[in-house]
N, C-alpha and C positions, 0 to 999 in steps of 0.2 A: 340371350337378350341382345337387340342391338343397340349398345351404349352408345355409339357411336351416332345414332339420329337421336338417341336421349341428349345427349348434350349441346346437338348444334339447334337445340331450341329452345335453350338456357339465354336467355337476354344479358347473363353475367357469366364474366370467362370462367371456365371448368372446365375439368378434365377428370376420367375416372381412372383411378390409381386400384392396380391385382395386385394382392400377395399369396402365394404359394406356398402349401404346407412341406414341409419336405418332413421323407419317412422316418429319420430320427425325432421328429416335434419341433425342429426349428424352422425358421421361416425365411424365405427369399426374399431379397431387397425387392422394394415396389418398383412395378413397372407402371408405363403409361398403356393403357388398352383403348383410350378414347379418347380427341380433345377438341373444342370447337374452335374456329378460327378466332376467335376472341384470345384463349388461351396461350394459342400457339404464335400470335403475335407476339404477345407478352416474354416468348421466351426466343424471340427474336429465329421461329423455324415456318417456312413456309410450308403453305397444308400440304402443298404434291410432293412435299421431302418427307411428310410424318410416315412413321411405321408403328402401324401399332403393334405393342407387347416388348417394347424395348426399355429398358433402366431408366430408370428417371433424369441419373446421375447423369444419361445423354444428351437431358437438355437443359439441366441445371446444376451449380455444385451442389456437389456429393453433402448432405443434411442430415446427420444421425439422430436430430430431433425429429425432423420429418419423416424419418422412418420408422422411428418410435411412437408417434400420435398415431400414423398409419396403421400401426400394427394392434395398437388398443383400440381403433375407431372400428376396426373389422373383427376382430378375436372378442372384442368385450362388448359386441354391440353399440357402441358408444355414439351419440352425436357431441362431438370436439368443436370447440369454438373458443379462438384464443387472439388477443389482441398484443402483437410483439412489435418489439421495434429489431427490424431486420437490417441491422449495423450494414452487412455488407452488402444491400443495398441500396444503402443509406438513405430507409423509407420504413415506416411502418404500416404492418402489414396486420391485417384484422381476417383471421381465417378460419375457413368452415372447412366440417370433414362430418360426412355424414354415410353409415353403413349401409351396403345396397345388396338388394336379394344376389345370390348365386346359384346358378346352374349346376354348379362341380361345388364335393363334398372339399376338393383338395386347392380351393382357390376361393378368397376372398375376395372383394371390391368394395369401394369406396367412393364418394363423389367430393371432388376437393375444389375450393374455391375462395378467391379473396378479392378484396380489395386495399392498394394501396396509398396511402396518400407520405408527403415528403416530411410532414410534423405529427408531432402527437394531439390526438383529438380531446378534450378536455371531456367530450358527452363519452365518448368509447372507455375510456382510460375508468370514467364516474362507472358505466355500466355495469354492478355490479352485484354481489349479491346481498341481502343486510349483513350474514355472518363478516362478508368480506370490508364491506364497510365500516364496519363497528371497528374491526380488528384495526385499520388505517387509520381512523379518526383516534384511536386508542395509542397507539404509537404515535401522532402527529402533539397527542400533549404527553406523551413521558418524556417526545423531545424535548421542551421547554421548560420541565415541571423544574430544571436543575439549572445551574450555569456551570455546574459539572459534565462538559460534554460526555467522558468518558463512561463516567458514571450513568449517563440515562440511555448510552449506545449500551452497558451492561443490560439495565434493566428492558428495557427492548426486545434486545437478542434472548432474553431468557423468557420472553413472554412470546415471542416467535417460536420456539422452542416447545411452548407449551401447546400454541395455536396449533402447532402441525403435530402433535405427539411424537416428536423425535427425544431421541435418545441423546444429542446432540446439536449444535448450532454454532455458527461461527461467523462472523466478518474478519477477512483477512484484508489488511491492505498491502499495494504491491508495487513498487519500484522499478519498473521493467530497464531503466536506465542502468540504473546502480546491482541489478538484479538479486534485489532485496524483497524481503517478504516481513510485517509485524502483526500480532494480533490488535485488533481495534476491540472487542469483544466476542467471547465464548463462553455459550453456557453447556455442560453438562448435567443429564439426574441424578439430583442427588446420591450416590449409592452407588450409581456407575462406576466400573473400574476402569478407568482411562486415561491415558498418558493426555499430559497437558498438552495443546496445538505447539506450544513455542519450541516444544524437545523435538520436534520433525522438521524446524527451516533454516535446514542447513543445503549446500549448496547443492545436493542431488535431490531435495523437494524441488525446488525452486525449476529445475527438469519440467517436474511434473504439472510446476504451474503454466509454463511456460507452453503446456499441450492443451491446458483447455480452452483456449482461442478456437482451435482444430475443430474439437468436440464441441463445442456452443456454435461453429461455424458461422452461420447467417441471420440462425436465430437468439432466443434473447436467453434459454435456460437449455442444462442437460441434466437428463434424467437417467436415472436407473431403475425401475420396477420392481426386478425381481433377478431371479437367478439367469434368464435366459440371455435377459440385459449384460450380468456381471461377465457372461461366455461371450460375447459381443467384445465389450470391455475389452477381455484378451484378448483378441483379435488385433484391439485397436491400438492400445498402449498397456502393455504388460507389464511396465515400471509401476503405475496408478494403478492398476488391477492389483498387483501384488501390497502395494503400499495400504488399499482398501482390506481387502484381506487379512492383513496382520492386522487393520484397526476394529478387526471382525464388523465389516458394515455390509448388510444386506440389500441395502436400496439408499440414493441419495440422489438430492435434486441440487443444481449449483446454479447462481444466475451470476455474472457476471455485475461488476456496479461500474457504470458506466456517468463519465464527464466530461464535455468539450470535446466528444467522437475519443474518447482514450481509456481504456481499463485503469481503473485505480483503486480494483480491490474485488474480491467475489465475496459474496454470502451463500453457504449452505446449512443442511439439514439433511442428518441421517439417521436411518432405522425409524422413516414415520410412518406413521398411518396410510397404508395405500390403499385402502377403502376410498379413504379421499386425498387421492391423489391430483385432482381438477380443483378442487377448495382448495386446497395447499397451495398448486401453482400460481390458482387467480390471488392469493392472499399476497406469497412472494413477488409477483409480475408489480403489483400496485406499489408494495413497501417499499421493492427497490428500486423503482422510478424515485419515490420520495424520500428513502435514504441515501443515492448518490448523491442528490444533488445538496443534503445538510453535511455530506462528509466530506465533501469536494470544496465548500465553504471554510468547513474547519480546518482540513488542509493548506489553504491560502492564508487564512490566520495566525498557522501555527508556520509558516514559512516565512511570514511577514515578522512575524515574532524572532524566529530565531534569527534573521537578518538584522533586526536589532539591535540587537544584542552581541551576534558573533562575527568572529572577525574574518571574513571572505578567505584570507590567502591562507592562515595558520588554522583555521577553524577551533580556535581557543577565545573563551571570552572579548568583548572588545572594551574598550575608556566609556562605551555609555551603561555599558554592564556594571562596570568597578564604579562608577557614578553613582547606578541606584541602589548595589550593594552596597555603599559607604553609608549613603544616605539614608538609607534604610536602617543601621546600623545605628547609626547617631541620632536618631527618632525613635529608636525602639522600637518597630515595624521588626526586625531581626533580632533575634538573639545569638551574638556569635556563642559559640559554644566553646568555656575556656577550659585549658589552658591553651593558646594559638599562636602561632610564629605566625609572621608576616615576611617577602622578603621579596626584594626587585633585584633582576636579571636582566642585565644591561648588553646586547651581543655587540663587541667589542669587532670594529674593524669592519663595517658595513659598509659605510659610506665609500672606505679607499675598494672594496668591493665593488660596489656599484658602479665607481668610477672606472677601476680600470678593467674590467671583467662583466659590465652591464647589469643592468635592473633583472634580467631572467637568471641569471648566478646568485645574485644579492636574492631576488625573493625563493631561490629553493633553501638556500641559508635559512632563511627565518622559516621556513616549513618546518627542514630537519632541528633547527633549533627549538622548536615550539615543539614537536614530535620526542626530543629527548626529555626536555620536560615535563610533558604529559607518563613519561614513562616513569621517570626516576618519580615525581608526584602523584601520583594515582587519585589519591582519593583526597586531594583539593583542588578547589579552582584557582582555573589558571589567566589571567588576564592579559593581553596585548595592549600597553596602556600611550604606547606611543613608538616612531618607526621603529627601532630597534632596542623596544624597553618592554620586559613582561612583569608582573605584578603577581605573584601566588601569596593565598591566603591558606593557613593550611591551620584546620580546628580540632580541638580536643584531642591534641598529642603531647605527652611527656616533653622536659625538655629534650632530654638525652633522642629522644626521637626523632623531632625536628633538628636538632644537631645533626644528625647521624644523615639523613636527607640533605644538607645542607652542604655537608662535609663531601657528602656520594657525588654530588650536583655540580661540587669544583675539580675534583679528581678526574669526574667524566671530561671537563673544558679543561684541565690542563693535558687531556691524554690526545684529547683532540687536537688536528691540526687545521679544522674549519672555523667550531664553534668555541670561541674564546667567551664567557662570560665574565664579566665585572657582577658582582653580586654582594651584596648588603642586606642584613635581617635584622630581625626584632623579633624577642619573644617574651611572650608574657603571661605570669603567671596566675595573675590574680585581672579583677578587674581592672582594665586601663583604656583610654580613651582612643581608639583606634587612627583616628587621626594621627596623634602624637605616635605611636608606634610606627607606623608607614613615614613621618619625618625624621626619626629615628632612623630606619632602615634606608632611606633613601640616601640622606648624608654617609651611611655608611658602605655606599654602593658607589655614590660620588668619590670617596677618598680611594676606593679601590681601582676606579676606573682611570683619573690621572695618575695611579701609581703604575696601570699596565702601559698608559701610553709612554710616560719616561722610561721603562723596559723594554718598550718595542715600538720604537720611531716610524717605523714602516707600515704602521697602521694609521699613524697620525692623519689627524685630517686639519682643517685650514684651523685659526682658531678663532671665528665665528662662529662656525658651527660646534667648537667645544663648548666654546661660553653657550650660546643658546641651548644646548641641549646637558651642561652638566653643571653649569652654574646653580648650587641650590638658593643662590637669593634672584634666581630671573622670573620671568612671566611664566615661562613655559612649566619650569618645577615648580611653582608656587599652584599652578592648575591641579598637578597630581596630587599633593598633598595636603590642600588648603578643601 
C-alpha cells in the first residue's frame, strides 16, 4: 500500500508509524514509513531530507509511552486517543493512533496524529466517558466532604484503587531539592501481604524516583502492560525492574503530579485490570490534572504553616509557637500532660561571638546549639524564644527523668568549648499554672547566667544588653513569661 499518498492527503499532520515482529515475539521500536509535509514540519525535517523506515527516535525524543500505545494500537487492534499534557513540549497534546491494514504477516502499521495547543482545553480534558466522569465528580466531593486533608487524599486513593482493580495505590510526594520522598496516601486490599510504601524510601529508592522523569519523558503517564513490558523495563532501568519484581508487580501505570511546570509527587496503580487498561488511564489522566493542583494548595498551606510557627535558622519551634502553646494551655484548648519540667537555655557568649567573629559563626552557634538540644530532648518541644534563649517543655516524665536530662544537658555545655548554656528549670508534679513554672525557671536561668558571666569576663558584653536581656523585672522578660 502506498502510505505515503495516503497521508499527504490528510488535511491534518500524520504520519504512519511500522512495528516489526521479531522471531523471538518481541517487537522493534517504531519506525516512521510515511509522513506528510504537515508532519514533518512539525518535527522541524524538510520532506527532501525524510527517509522512510527509519526510528522515530530520529526525529523526535526517544518516548517509551509512545512506543507503548504504538505497539497496543497495532497488536490489539485498538483505536488510541489520548489527551496529555506533553511537559517537554510544553503543550498539550490530544492524539490519535489508529490501526491500518498490512501487507506483511511480520510488520504492523499505524496512522498517528495530533493536535497541539499551549494550555489545557476545558471541552478535551470534559470529553469523557460517564464511567469516567462519575469517578471525577466522585472524588472532587470526597475532597471536600472533610477539613481532614489527609484523610479524604486516604479515602480517594482507596477508591482509585478500587476504580482501577489494582491490588495497590499510592500518591507519593517528592522533594527533588532535599531529595526526599513521604507518603500523602496508600491503599492496599485488604489481605494483601505487602510491605508498607514508607519501609522502601530510603536513599537508593529515591535513585529510582529520580529515573521516572526519563520513563514519563514527554508524555504525561508510563505504563507497564504486561510481561513483555517488565523485559523492556530491564533494558531500561534494572534498579526499578528489580525493585518491581521483589514487590511482585505484574503491570503498573504511574502519572507524574504536576504544579507550576515542577513534579511534586507521582500517583500509581499496580496489578490492575488491563482489560481496561484505556478507562484506567482516561480515569488517572482527569484525577491527576485535578489532584495536583488540591495537593499543590495544600503544600503552600502547610509551608505557610510551618513558617509560622518554626524558627528559619535552628528549625526548632519559634516565640509565636511558645505564644499559642501557652495560650492554648491557659484556655484549656491543651491539656499538658503531667507530670512536666519546664526549662530555658540561655547560649551564653553570643553577642562577644558575633562581635568579634561575625553573625555567620554566631548563627552556626545557634544551629549546633539547637541541634544538641534537639538531641539530648527528643521527645519535647523545643522553642527559640528569643536571640539566644530556647524554651523546652518536656511532658509526662518522672522527676528523676527530667532531672537526669537536665543534669546530661549541663555536662554536655560544660564539656563543650562553644556551646556554654546558662540554664534554669521548673518541674512539676501535680497541677500547677504554667505561667508561674516558666517564671520560676526563668529567674532560675537568670541567676545562673550572671553567675557565668562573673566566672568568665571574656564573654561579657556591654551591660545594656545585660540588663535588656537578663533583667527579670524588664519588658523584654516580662514578654516571655507574662
Amino acid at each position: 500500500m502506498d502510505y505515503q499518498l495516503f497521508v499527504k492527503n490528510l488535511k491534518k499532520l500524520a504520519c504512519v508509524v511500522s512495528v516489526k515482529v521479531n522471531p523471538n515475539g518481541t517487537h522493534s521500536e517504531p519506525c516512521i514509513e510515511a509522513a506528510n509535509d504537515l508532519y514533518l514540519k512539525s518535527v522541524n525535517v524538510d520532506p527532501k531530507d525524510f527517509i522512510p523506515g527509519r526510528p522515530y527516535y530520529e526525529y523526535i525524543l526517544r518516548d517509551y509511552n509512545f512506543e507503548a500505545m504504538t505497539a497496543r494500537c497495532i497488536f490489539e487492534n485498538r483505536l488510541i486517543h489520548a489527551y496529555v499534557n506533553a511537559e517537554r513540549y510544553n503543550s498539550w497534546m490530544d492524539i490519535f493512533m489508529m490501526p491500518l491494514v498490512s501487507d506483511r504477516e511480520d510488520i504492523g502499521y499505524s496512522l498517528f496524529s495530533y493536535d497541539m495547543t499551549p494550555n489545557a482545553e476545558a471541552d478535551k480534558l470534559s470529553d469523557v466517558t460517564a464511567q469516567t466522569a462519575a469517578q471525577v465528580i466522585k472524588t472532587s466531593v470526597m475532597l471536600h466532604e472533610t477539613s481532614d486533608f489527609k484523610a479524604a487524599m486516604g479515602a480517594v486513593i482507596d477508591d482509585i484503587r478500587k476504580a482501577c482493580k489494582a491490588n495497590r495505590c499510592c500518591i507519593l510526594l517528592t522533594d527533588f531539592k532535599n531529595r526526599t520522598a513521604s507518603v500523602l496516601a496508600h491503599s492496599i486490599t485488604p489481605g494483601e501481604d505487602a510491605r508498607r510504601m514508607e519501609d522502601y524510601l530510603d536513599d537508593e529508592f529515591f535513585k529510582i524516583i529520580e529515573s521516572w522523569s526519563e520513563l514519563v519523558a514527554g508524555s504525561n503517564c508510563y505504563i507497564i502492560h504486561d510481561e513483555a513490558d517488565m523485559e523492556e523495563l530491564k533494558k531500561i532501568n534494572k534498579l526499578w525492574y528489580d525493585s518491581l519484581r521483589m514487590a511482585h508487580v505484574s503491570n503498573l501505570v504511574i502519572y507524574p503530579l504536576r504544579a507550576n511546570k515542577e513534579t511534586i509527587g507521582y500517583i500509581w496503580a499496580t496489578n490492575f485490570d488491563v482489560s481496561d487498561t484505556l478507562n484506567i488511564k482516561q480515569i488517572l489522566e482527569i484525577t491527576t490534572f485535578l489532584l495536583a493542583a488540591e495537593i499543590n494548595n495544600y503544600l503552600l498551606y502547610e509551608k505557610m504553616k510551618t513558617q509560622s510557627i518554626m524558627d528559619s535558622l535552628t528549625n526548632v519551634f519559634n516565640r509565636n509557637a511558645m505564644n499559642n502553646m501557652i495560650t492554648d494551655i491557659v484556655n484549656g484548648d491543651y491539656v499538658i500532660k503531667n507530670p512536666y519540667g519546664v526549662a530555658f537555655m540561655d547560649l551564653n557568649g553570643l553577642k562577644a561571638i558575633n562581635d568579634s567573629k561575625g553573625h555567620l559563626v554566631g548563627d552556626q552557634l545557634l544551629k549546633d546549639a539547637a541541634a544538641l538540644l534537639k538531641e539530648n530532648f527528643k521527645d519535647a518541644d523545643i522553642y527559640r524564644v528569643g536571640g539566644d534563649e530556647f524554651l523546652i517543655i518536656v511532658e509526662n516524665k518522672k522527676e528523676e527523668e527530667f532531672n537526669a536530662l537536665i543534669d546530661n544537658i549541663r555536662k554536655l555545655s560544660d564539656e563543650s568549648d562553644r556551646i556554654k548554656f546558662a540554664i534554669g528549670s521548673c518541674f512539676v508534679d501535680a497541677s500547677f499554672e504554667v505561667r508561674k513554672a516558666l517564671h520560676i525557671a526563668d529567674e532560675n536561668m537568670y541567676k545562673e547566667k550572671e553567675k557565668f558571666y562573673e566566672n568568665h569576663p571574656e564573654y561579657n558584653r556591654r551591660a545594656t544588653d545585660l540588663e535588656r536581656n537578663c533583667n527579670p523585672n524588664s519588658e523584654y522578660r516580662r514578654r516571655i513569661t507574662d
